[in-house]
C-alpha positions as CSV (number, residue, x, y, z in Angstrom):
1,X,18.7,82.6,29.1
2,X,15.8,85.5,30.2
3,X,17.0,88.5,32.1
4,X,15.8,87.6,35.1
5,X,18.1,84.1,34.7
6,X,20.5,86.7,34.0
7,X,20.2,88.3,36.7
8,X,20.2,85.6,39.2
9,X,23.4,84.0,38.2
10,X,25.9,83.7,40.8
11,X,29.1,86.1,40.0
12,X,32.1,84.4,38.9
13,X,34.6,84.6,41.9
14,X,38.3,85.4,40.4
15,X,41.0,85.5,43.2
16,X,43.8,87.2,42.3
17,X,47.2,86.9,44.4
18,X,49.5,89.8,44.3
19,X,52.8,89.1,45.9
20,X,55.0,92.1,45.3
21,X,55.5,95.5,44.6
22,X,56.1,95.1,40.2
23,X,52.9,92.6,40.7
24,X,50.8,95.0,41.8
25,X,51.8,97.1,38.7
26,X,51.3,94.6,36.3
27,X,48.0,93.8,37.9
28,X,46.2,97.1,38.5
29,X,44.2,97.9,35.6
30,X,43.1,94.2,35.2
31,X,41.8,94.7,38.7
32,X,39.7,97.8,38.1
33,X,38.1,96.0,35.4
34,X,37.3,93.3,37.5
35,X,35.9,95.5,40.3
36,X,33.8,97.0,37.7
37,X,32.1,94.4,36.6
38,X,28.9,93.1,37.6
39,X,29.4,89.7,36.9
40,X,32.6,89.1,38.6
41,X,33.2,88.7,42.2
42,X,36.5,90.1,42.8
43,X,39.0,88.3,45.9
44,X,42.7,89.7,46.4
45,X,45.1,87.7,48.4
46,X,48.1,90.2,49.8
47,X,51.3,87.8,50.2
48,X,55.0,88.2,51.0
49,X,56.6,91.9,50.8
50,X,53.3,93.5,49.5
51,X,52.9,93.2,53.4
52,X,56.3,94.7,54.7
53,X,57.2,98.3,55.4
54,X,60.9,97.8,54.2
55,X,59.3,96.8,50.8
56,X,56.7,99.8,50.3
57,X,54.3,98.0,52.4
58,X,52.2,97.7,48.6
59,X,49.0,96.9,50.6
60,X,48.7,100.1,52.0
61,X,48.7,101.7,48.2
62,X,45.9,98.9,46.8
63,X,44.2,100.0,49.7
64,X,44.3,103.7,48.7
65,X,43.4,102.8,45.3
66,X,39.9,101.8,46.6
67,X,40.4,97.6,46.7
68,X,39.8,95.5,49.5
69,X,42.1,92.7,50.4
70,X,40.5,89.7,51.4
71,X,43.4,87.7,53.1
72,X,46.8,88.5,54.1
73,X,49.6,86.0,54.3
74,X,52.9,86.7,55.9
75,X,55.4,84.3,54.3
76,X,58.7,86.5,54.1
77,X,61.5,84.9,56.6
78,X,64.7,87.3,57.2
79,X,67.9,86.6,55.9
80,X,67.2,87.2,51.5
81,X,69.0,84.2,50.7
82,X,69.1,81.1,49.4
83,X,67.5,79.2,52.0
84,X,65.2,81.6,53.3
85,X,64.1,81.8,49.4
86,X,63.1,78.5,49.5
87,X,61.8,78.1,52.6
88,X,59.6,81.5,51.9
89,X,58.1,79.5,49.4
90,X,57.1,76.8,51.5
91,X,55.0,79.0,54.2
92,X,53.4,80.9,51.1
93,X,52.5,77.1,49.7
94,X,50.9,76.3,53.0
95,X,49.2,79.8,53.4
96,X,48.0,80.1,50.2
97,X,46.1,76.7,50.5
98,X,44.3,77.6,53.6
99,X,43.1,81.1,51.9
100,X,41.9,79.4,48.9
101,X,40.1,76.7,50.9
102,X,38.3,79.7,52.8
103,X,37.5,82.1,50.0
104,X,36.6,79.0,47.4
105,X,37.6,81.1,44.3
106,X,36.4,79.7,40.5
107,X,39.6,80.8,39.0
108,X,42.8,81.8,40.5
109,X,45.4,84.2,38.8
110,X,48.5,84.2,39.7
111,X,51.4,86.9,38.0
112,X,54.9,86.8,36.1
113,X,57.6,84.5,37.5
114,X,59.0,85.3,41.6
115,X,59.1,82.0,43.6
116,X,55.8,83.6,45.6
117,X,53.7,83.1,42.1
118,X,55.1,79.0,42.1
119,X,53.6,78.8,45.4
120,X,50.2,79.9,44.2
121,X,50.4,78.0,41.2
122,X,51.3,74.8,43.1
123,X,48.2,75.7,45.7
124,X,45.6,76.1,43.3
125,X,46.5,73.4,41.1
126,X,46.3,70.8,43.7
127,X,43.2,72.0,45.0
128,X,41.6,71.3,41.5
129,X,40.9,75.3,41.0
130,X,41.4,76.7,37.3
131,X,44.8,78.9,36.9
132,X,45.5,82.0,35.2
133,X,48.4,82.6,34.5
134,X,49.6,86.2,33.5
135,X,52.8,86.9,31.7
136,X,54.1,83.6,31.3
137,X,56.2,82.2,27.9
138,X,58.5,85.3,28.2
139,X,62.7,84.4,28.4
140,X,64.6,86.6,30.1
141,X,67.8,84.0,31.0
142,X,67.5,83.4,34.9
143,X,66.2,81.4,37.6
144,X,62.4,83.1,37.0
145,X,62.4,81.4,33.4
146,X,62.3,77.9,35.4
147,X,59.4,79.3,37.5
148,X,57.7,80.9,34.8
149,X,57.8,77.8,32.7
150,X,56.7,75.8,35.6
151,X,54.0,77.6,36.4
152,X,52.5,77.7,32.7
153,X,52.3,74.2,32.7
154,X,50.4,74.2,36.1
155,X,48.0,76.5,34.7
156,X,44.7,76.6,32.8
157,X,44.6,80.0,31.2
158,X,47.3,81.7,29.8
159,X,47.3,85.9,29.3
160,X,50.5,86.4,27.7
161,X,51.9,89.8,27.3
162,X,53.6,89.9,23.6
163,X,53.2,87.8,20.6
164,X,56.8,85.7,20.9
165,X,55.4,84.7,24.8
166,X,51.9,83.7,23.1
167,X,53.7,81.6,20.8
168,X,56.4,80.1,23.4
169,X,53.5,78.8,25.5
170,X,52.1,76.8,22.3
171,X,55.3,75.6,21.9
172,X,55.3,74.3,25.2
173,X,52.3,72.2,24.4
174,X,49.6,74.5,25.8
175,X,46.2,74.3,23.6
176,X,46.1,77.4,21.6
177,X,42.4,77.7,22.8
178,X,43.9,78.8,26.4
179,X,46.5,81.1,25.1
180,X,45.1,84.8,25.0
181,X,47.2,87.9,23.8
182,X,46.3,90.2,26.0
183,X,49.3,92.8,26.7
184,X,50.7,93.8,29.7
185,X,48.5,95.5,32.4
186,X,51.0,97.8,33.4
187,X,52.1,99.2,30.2
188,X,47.9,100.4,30.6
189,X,49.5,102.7,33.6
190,X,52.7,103.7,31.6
191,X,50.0,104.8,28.6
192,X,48.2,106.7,31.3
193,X,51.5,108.8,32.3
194,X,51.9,109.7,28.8
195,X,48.5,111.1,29.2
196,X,49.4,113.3,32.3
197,X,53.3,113.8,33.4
198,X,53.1,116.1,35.6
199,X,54.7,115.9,39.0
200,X,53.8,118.0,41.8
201,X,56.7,121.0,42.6
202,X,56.2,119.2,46.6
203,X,56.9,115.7,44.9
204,X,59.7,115.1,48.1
205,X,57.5,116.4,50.5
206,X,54.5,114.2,49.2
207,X,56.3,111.2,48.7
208,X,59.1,110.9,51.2
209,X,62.1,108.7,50.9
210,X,65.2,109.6,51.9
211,X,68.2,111.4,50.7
212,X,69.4,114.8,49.4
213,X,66.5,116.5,47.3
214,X,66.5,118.0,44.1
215,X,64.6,119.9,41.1
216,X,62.1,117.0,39.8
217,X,61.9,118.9,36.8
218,X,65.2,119.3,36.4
219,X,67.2,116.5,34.9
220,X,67.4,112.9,36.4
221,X,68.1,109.3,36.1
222,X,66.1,106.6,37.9
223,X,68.1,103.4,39.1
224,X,66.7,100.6,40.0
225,X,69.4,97.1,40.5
226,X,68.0,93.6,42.3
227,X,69.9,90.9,43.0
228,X,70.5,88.1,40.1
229,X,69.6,84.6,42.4
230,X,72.0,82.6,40.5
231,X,74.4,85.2,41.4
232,X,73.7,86.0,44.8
233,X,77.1,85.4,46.1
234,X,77.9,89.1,43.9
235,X,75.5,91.2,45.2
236,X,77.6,93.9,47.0
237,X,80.6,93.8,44.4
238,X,77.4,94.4,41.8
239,X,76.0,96.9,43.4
240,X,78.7,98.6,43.7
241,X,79.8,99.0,40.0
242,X,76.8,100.6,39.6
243,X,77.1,103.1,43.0
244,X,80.4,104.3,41.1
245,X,79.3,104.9,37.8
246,X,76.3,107.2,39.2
247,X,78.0,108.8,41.7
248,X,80.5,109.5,39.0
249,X,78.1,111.5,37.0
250,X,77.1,115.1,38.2
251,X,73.2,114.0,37.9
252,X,70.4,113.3,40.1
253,X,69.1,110.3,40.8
254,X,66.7,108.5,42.1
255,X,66.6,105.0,43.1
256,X,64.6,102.6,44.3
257,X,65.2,99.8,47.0
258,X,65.8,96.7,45.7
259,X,63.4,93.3,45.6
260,X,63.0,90.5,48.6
261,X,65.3,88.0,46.8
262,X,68.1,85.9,47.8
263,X,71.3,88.8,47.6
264,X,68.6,91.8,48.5
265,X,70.4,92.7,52.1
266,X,74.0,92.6,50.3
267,X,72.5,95.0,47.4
268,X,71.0,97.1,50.2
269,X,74.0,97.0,52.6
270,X,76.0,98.6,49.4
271,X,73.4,101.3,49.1
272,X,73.8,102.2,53.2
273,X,77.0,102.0,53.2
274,X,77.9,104.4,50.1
275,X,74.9,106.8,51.2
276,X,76.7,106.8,54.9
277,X,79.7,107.3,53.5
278,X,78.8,111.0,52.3
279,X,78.9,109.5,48.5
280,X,75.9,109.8,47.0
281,X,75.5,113.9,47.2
282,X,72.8,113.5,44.3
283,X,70.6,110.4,45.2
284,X,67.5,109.9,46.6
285,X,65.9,106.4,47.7
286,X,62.7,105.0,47.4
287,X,61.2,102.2,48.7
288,X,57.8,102.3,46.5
289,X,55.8,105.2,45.0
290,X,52.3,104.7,43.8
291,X,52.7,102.7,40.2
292,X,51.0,105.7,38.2
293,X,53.2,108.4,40.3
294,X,56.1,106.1,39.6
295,X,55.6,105.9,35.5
296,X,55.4,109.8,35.9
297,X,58.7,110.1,37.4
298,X,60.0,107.8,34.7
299,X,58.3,109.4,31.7
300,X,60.3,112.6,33.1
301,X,63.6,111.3,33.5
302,X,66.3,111.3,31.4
303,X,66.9,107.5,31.7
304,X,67.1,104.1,33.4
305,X,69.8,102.5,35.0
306,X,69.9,98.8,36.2
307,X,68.5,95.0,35.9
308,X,64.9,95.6,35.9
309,X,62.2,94.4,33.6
310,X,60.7,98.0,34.0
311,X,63.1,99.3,31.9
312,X,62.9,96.5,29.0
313,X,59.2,96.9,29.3
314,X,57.2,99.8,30.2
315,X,60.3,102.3,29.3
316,X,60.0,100.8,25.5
317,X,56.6,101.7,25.3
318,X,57.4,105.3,27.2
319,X,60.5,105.2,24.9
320,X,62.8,105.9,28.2
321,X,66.3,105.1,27.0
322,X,67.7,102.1,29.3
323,X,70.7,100.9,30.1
324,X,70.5,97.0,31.2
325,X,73.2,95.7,33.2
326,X,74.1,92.1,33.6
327,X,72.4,88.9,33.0
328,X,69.5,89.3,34.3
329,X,66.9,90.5,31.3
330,X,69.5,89.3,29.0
331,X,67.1,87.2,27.0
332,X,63.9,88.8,27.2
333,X,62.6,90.4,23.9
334,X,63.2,94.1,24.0
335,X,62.9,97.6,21.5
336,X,65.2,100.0,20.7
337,X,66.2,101.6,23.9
338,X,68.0,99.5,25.8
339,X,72.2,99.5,26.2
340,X,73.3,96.4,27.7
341,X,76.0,96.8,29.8
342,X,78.5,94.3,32.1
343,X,79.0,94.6,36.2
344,X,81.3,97.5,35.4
345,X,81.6,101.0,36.3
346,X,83.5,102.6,33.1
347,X,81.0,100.6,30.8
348,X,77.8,101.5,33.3
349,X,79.0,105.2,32.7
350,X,79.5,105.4,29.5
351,X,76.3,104.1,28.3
352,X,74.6,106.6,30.8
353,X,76.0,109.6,28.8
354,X,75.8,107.9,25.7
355,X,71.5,107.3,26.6
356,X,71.2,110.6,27.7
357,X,72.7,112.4,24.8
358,X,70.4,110.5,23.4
359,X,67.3,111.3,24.5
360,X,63.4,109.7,24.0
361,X,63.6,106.6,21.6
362,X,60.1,106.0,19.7
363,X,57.3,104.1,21.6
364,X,57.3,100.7,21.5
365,X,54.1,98.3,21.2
366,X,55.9,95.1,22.0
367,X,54.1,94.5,25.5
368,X,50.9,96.2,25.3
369,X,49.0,99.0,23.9
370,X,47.3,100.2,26.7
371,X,44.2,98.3,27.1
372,X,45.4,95.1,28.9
373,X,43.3,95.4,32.2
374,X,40.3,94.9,29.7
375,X,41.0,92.3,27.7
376,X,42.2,89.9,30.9
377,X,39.5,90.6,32.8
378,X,37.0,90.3,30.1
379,X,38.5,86.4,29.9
380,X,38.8,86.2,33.4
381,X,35.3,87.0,33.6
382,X,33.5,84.7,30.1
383,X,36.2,81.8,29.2
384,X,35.8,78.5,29.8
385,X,36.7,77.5,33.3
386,X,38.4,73.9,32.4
387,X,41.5,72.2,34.1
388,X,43.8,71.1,31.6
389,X,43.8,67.6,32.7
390,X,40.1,67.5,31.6
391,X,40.6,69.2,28.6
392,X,43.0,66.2,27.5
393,X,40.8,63.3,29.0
394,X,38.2,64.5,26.7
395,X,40.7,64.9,24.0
């Protein structure tokens, strides 16, 4: 092909659907490197809580970040339960399919496993538009494995975030062709933290939240507990194993407001309740903070506390000791700093103390090493665009 071919060739348009605050995270980089590419066209569809105030409003930091957002789709109905879950999905289905029909994207992505990312999948799938998927063939032991699954056989490309996921997806009966190793976008922001850690002496003032304030620089733990959706029923009684043990320590904390699934408002009543009460003296609340303000904070704490994949993921690689509570991550793979724990307060304490005593485990490469965003949108950008079902017709 001569330059001027070249040069005329219509961009590549990849539409990229971020549905929630950990989405953006493990998105970012991939997005920067998309946007800075000449050859790529670059659509972002804002869905479900990225949209809501009482969720961080996540929009409003892409925004900052310098991205435009091409369609937004409210598909969040009150309530954070069962039903509402379901029927979330359903309006984010529909949505979805009207965005897709107006922006006409070559290749959709769609990230991880929440029941927004299955109604993506489903969208794009019937609308004969190539999927990628990012972060599928991980286990972690919940409800998101059957999404996750689900959604990997829907899709077309598959940019998987450790070596055991890249292999799970072969298993599954993807073509090896489509699988690509890629690492995890946001362990490229955790990598950057490691770079700088500083936070600001104003860090309260800047960033807001609510709750007593403290001495970022002095010592802290961060907490961050969603609801399990097989488990929704023990929301409150978990959350509140958890309230005990920290309020039990004499350390700062900060924690952050809990994910739009079914169980959310029970976690969240717990959290108003204890903070009303007068019994949380040391804890701060967040709903969001900007994803590379955020790894900062947790590069300078002392720990993690909760059920999040943050802390089996970006904390190994930031070598943040964690303690895991629950059943939530119970099968993902994970490195050396994690303490898993029961719904219990004594236990939940113990292995606090014990992780702070502790201190910084080595770095762990088992999700990333920090170039992620490159090498996704680098095959977002050059591989072959081919539905599966093609692929097999041809044989």
């Amino acid at each position: 092909m001569s330059a001027g071919q070249e040069m005329g060739k219509e961009k590549r348009k990849v539409c990229v659907v971020v549905t929630a605050r950990p989405s953006y995270a493990r998105v970012r980089t991939a997005l920067e490197a998309l946007k800075a590419r000449g050859d790529v066209e670059l659509q972002i569809i804002a869905v479900a809580s990225t949209l809501l105030h009482r969720y961080g409003e996540v929009v409003r930091v892409m925004e900052a970040d310098g991205f435009t957002i091409n369609w937004r789709i409210h598909s969040i109905l009150e309530g954070e339960n069962l039903v509402t879950q379901a029927k979330s999905t359903a309006i984010g289905l529909t949505e979805t399919a009207t965005a897709l029909d107006n922006l006409k994207p070559d290749v959709v992505v769609t990230i991880a496993d929440r029941f927004e990312t299955i109604a993506t999948a489903i969208a794009a799938s019937y609308m004969n538009i190539p999927l990628a998927h990012i972060q599928g063939g991980e286990v972690t032991g919940n409800i998101d494995d059957r999404v996750r699954h689900a959604v990997t056989k829907l899709s077309d490309l598959h940019l998987v975030a450790s070596k055991g996921a890249a292999d799970f997806v072969i298993s599954m009966g993807e073509h090896p062709d489509t699988v690509y190793l890629t690492g995890c976008p946001s362990i490229d922001l955790a990598a950057r933290a490691t770079q700088d850690p500083r936070l600001p002496k104003d860090f309260f003032d800047r960033y807001g939240g609510a709750g007593p304030t403290f001495d970022i620089h002095g010592p802290y733990i961060v907490v961050m507990q969603h609801p399990v959706t097989t488990e929704y029923d023990q929301a409150y009684s978990q959350a509140e194993e958890t309230l005990k043990a920290v309020s039990a320590l004499d350390v700062p904390a900060l924690w952050f407001w809990p994910n739009v699934d079914a169980g959310s408002d029970a976690t969240s009543k717990a959290l108003r309740v204890w903070r009303e009460r007068g019994l949380l003296p040391k804890v701060h609340f967040f709903r969001n903070l900007p994803p590379e303000v955020f790894y900062r904070v947790l590069v300078n704490s002392r720990g993690i506390v909760g059920n999040s994949s943050v802390a089996i993921r970006e904390c190994a690689f930031l070598g943040v000791p964690a303690v895991n509570i629950g059943h939530r991550q119970v099968s993902r793979e994970r490195g050396p700093n994690v303490i898993d724990v029961p719904h219990d307060a004594a236990a939940i304490r113990a292995a606090i103390e014990k992780q702070m005593a502790h201190g910084p485990y080595p770095a762990s490469m088992i999700y990333g090493d920090g170039h992620a965003g490159e090498r996704i949108a680098e095959v977002l950008a050059t591989a072959p665009l081919e539905l599966k079902d093609a692929r097999v017709l041809k044989g």
